[in-house]
DOVEXSE-150356 format. One record per atom (N, C-alpha, C, O, CB): x negated, y negated, z. Coordinates in steps of 0.2 Angstrom, whole numbers, plus 5000, padded with zeros to 4 digits. Each point is the difference from the previous one (the first is absolute). Glycine has a CB too. Layout:
// residues N
XYZ ...
//
This chain:
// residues 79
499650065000 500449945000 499649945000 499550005004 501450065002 499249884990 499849965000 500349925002 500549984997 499050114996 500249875012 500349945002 499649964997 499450005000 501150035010 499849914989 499849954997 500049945005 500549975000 499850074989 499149945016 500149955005 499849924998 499450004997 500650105011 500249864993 499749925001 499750015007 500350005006 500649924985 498350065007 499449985007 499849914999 499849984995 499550175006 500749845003 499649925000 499450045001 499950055002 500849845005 498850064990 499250015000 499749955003 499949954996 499950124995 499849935018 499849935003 499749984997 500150024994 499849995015 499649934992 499649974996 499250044999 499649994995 501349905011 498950154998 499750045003 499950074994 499550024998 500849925014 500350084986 500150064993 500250065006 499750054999 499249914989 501650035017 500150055003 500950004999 500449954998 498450035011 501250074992 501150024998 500050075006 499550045001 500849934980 500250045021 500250025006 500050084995 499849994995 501049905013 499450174994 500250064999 500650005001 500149975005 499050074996 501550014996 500450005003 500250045005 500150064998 499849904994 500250025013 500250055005 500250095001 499750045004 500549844998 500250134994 500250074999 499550034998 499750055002 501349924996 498849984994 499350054998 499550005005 499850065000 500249924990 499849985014 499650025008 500050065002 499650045001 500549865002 500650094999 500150075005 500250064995 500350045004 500249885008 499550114983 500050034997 499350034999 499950055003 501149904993 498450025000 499549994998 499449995001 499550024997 501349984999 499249955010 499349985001 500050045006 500450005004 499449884990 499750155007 499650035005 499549985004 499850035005 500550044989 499349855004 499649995003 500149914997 500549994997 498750155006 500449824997 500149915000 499550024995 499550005003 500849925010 499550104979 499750024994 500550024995 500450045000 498650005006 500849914986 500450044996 499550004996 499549985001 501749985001 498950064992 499450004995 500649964995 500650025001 498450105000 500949824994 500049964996 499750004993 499449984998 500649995012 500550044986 499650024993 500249944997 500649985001 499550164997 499549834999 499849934995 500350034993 499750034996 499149915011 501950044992 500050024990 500049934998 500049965004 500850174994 499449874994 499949954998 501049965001 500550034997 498150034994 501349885013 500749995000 500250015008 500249955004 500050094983 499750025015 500350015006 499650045005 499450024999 501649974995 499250035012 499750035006 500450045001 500649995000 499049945004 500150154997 500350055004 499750035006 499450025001 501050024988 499949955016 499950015006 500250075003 500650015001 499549875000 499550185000 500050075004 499650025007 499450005000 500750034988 500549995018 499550005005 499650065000 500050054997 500749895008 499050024999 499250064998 500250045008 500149975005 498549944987 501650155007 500050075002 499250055003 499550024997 501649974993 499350025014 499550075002 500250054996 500550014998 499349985013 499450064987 500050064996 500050055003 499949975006 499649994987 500550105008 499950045004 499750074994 500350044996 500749915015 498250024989 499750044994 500050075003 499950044995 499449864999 500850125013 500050084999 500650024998 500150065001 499049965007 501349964989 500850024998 499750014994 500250065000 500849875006 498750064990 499550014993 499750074998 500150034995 499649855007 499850135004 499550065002 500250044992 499850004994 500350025023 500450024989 500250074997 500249994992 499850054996 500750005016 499849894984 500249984995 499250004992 500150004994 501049935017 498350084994 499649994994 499850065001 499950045006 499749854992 500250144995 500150074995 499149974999 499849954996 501950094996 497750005013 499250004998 500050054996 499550004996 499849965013 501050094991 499950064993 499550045005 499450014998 500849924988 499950095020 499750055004 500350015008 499949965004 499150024988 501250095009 500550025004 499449985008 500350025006 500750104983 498549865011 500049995009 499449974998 499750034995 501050075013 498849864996 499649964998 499550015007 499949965005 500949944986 498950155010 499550045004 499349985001 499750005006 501050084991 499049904996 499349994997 500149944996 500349994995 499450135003 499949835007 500349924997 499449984992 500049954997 500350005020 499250114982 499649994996 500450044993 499949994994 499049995016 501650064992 500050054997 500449974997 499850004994 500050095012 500749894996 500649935001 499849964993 500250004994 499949975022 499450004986 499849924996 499850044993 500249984995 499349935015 499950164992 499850034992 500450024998 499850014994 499450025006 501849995000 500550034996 500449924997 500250004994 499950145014 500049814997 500149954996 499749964998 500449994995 500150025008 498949954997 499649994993 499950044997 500349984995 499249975009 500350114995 499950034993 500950014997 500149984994 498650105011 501749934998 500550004997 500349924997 500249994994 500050135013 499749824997 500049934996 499550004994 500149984994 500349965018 498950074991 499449984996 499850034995 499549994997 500149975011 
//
């Protein structure tokens, strides 16, 4: 869903958030800010929880025992 709001901007280049999106979305007082040409999109910056990831990458070898053994089956298989 998309809302279309009117913000005043101080003199300063500051404009309020809108409340709801606050408490929806922001998790900490940080947004990240993407500069396009024309306009601004504003996304709150989130915690990752990169071990939710782990299990999701496929090294193309069922248990990694031999950390040299490891690196000689993927380099040679990249290189």
């Amino acid at each position: 869903m998309e809302d279309v709001e009117i913000r005043r901007v101080d003199s300063q280049g500051r404009l309020l958030l809108p409340q709801d999106w606050r408490r929806e979305f922001l998790e900490g007082r940080e947004v990240y800010i993407i500069k396009r040409r024309g306009y601004l999109k504003v996304l709150a910056r989130r915690r990752v929880d990169l071990t939710a990831l782990f299990d999701s990458v496929d090294l193309g070898v069922d248990a990694i025992g031999d950390w040299g053994e490891f690196e000689e089956h993927l380099y040679g298989a990249t290189g």
